[in-house]
C-alpha positions as CSV (number, residue, x, y, z in Angstrom):
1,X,86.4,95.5,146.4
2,X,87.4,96.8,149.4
3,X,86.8,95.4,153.0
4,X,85.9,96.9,156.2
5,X,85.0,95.5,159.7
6,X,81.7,96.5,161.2
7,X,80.4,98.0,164.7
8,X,79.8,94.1,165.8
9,X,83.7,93.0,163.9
10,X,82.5,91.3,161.2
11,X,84.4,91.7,157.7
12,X,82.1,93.5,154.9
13,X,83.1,93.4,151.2
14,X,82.1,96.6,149.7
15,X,82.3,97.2,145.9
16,X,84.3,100.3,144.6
17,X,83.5,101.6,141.4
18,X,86.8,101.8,139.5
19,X,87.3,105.0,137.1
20,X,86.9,104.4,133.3
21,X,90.3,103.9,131.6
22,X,89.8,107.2,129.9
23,X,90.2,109.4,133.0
24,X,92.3,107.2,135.2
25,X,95.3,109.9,135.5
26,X,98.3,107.2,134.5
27,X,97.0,107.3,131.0
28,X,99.9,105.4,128.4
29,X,98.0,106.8,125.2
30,X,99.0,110.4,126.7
31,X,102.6,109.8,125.4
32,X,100.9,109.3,121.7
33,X,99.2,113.2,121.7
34,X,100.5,115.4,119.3
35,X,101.7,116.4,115.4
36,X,103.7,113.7,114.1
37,X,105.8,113.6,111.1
38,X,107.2,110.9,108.4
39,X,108.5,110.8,105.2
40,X,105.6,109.8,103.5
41,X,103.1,112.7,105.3
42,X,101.7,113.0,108.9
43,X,99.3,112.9,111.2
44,X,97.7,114.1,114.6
45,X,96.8,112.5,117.5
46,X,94.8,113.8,120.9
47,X,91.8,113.5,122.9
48,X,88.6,113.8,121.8
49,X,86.8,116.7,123.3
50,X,83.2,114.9,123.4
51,X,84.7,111.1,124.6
52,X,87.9,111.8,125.6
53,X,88.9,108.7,123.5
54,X,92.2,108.4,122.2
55,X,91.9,109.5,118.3
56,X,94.1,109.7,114.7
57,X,93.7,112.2,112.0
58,X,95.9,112.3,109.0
59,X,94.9,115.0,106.3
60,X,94.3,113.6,102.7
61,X,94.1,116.4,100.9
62,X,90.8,119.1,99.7
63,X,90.3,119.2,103.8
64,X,89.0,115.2,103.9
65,X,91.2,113.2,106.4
66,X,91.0,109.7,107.6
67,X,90.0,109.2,111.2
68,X,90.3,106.4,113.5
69,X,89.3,105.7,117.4
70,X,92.6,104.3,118.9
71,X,92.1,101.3,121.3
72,X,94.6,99.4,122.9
73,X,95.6,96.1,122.5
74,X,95.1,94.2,125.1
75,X,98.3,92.0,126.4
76,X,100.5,94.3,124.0
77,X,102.6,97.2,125.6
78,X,102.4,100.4,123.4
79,X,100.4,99.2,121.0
80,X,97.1,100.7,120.0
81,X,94.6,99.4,116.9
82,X,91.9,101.1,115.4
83,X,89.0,101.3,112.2
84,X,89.9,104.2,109.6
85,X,87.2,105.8,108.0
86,X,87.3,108.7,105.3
87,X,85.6,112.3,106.7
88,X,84.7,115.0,104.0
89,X,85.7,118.6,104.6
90,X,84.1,120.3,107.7
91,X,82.3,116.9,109.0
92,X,82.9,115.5,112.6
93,X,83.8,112.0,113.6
94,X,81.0,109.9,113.9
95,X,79.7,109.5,117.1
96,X,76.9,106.8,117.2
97,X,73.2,106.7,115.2
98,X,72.2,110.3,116.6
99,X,75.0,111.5,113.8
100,X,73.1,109.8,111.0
101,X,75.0,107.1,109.4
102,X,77.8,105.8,109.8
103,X,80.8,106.9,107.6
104,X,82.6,104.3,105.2
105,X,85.3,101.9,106.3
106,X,88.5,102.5,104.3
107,X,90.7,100.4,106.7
108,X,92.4,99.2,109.9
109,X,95.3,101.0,111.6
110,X,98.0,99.8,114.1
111,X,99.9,102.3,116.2
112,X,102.8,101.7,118.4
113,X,104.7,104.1,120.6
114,X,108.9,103.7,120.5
115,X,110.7,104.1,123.2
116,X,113.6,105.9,123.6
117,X,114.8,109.6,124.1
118,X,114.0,110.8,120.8
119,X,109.8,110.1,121.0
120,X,108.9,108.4,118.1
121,X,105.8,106.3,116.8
122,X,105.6,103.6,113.8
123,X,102.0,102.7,112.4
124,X,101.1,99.9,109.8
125,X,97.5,100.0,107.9
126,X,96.0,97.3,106.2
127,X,93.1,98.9,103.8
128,X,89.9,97.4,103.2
129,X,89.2,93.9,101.9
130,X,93.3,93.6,101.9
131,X,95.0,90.9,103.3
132,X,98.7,92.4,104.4
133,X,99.0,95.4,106.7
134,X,101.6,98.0,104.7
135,X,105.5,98.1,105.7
136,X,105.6,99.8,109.2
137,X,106.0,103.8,108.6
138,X,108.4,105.6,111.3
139,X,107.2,109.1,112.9
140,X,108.9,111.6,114.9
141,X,107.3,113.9,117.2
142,X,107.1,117.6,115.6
143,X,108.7,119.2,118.7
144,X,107.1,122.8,119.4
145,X,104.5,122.2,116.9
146,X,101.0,123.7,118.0
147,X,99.0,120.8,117.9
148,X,95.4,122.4,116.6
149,X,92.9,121.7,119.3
150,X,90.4,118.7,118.1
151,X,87.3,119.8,116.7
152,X,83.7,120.3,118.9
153,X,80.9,118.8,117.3
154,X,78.0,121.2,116.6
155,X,75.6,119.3,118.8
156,X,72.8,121.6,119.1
157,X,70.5,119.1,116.6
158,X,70.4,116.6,119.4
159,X,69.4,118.7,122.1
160,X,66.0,118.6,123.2
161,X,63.6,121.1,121.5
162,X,63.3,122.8,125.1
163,X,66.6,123.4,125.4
164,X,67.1,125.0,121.8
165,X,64.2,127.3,122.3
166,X,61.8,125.6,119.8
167,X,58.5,124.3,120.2
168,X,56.3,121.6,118.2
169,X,54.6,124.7,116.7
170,X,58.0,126.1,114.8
């Protein structure tokens, strides 16, 4: 809210529309982005190209990774949580009901960022229908690692027929 006085010096209370969280420029989850590395494997973090949300992806082998939208906590500094589902090879992260169904739950993740001058990261996951979160795994930053841009969902499908050149005859 902001206020302002008026040609006859009355106070007005205007409303300001506040940017979303995501492209406010003091962004804490920017410290997260990039190839991160542990003793037991690792994992990449970044932007989403499509909802600029904060996003994990940690490669399980024959091209499937597990993917989870990173959220913070509120009242918690550093700390992000998020679902972890299971993606095949080749298929996107799951966007809402316009991307068919939604994939299967395999877990929960927590993420928090260390400070310090050596970045670092620790995460916990708890997997489905499991009580206790796993013993906190430490990561380093991969320093000059080329962090592999997130993939663009092929979203041509949910374009309107117009705009992909069809018509209700083809």
């Amino acid at each position: 809210m902001t206020k302002r006085i008026n040609s006859s010096g009355e106070k007005e209370v205007r409303a300001v529309q506040q940017l979303p969280q995501a492209l406010a420029g003091d962004n804490p989850g920017d410290a997260l982005h990039g190839c991160w590395k542990s003793e037991k494997g690792e994992c990449t973090i970044g932007k989403d190209p499509v909802t600029a949300r904060l996003s994990y992806t940690e490669p399980v082998g024959d091209g499937s990774r597990v993917h989870g939208w990173l959220d913070p906590v509120a009242a918690e500094e550093s700390l992000w949580h998020g679902t972890l589902v299971l993606l095949k090879a080749g298929e996107g992260p799951w966007y809402g009901p316009s991307f068919g169904p939604p994939p299967e739950v395999v877990g929960d993740i927590k993420v928090r960022l260390l400070k310090g001058d050596k970045p670092g990261m620790e995460t916990q996951i708890r997997m489905q229908d499991e009580e206790d979160w796993s013993e906190l795994t430490k990561f380093e930053l991969e320093v000059g690692a080329e962090q592999k841009p997130m993939p663009t969902p092929d979203l041509s499908n949910l374009l309107p027929m117009e705009e992909r050149g069809e018509t209700r005859d083809t």
